[in-house]
Structure formats: structure tokens, C-alpha cells
N, C-alpha and C positions, 0 to 999 in steps of 0.2 A: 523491597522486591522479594516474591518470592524465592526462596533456593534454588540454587541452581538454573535459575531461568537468564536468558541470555537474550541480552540487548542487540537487538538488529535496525540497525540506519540501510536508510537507501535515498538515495535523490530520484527527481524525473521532473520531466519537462511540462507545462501546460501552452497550449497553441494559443496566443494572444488574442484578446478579446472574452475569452471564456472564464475568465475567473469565477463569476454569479453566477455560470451554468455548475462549474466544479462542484464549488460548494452546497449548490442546491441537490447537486444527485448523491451526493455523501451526507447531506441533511435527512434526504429520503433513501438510507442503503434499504437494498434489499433485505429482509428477515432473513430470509432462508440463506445469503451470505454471511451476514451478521454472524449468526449461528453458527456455521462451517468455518469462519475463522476462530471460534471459541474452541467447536469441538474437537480444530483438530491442535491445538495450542497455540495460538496470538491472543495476546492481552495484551492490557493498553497500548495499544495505537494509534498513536494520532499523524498527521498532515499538518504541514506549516506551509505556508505559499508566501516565497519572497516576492514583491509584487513589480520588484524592479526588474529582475532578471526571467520571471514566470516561472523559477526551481520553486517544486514543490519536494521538502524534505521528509521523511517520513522517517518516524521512531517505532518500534512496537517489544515487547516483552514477547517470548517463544520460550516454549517448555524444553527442555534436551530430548525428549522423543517426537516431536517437531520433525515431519518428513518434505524435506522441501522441494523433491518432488511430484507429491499428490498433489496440491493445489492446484498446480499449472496444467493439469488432466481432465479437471472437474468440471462437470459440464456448467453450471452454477458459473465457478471464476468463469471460464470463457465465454460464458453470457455476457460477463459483466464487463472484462474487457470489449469485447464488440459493442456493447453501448457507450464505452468510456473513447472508442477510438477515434471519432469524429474532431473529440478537445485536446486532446492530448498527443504528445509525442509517442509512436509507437514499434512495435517491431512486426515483421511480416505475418506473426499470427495474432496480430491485436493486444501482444503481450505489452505490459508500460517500456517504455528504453526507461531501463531503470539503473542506478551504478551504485553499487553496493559504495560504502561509506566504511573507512577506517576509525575505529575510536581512539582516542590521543587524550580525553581528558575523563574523567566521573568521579563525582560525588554525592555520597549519599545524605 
């Protein structure tokens, strides 16, 4: 891991039935998001979907100048929430209901 880069968990819901739709719209992310989560510091990223309960977990690498309030601003993310909010659990601006995650274990 790079220095100083800082591991961030968060959980969120998917609306059942849509698991194949999930994974297919994250098969095909937008570029232009792709991108905007590089430029502005998230690496590696990934999504895990428990398929019993529909928690979908998510991990990602963030830089320490990592502003986390731009995202939620950009017009890009809020495209991308308003097309993700039909399958998913959501909040009144199409945001994910997401619940940050406490770490308790790592190794490297």
C-alpha cells in the first residue's frame, strides 16, 4: 500500500432481484467516473455482494488529500447515483445508504 494512504470500508444495500443488473453497470462504469475517482484519490476499489443478505461491501485505498466532500457535489457522481437508484438502497438525493465500516483487523 502506498504511504500514507488510508483504507476506507463502507457497506450498502442492493434491492433484490438486481444483483446481474449491479454487476453489469460496474462492468460498464462510466470513463469519465472511472477517471474522477482516480483524479481525485481512490484506488483500489473493489465491491463484494453478499448474496444472502444483498450487503454489498466496499474497500478502496484514498490518498490523505482525499476531499470527501467534492465527490458528493460532482455532477458526474450524481449522474451516476440517479442511474444506480432504481437497484439500490438509497438516500433522498440518490446518495448510496451507505454505513461507514470500523477496521478491527489488517495485515499486510
Amino acid at each position: 500500500m502506498e504511504k500514507n494512504t488510508i483504507r476506507n470500508a463502507f457497506k450498502m444495500k442492493l434491492k433484490k432481484g438486481f444483483e446481474a443488473e449491479y454487476k453489469k453497470r460496474h462492468d460498464e462504469i462510466w470513463p469519465e467516473l472511472s477517471a474522477l475517482l482516480s483524479e481525485t484519490g481512490i484506488q483500489d476499489y473493489s465491491i463484494f455482494l453478499d448474496e444472502e443478505t444483498l450487503i454489498l461491501f466496499a474497500v478502496q485505498k484514498i490518498s490523505p488529500e482525499f476531499d470527501k466532500n467534492y465527490l458528493p457535489n460532482h455532477l458526474i457522481v450524481k449522474k451516476w447515483w440517479a442511474y444506480m437508484a432504481d437497484i439500490m438502497e438509497t438516500n433522498p438525493d440518490n446518495s448510496p445508504a451507505a454505513v461507514a465500516l470500523k477496521e478491527v483487523f489488517h495485515l499486510d
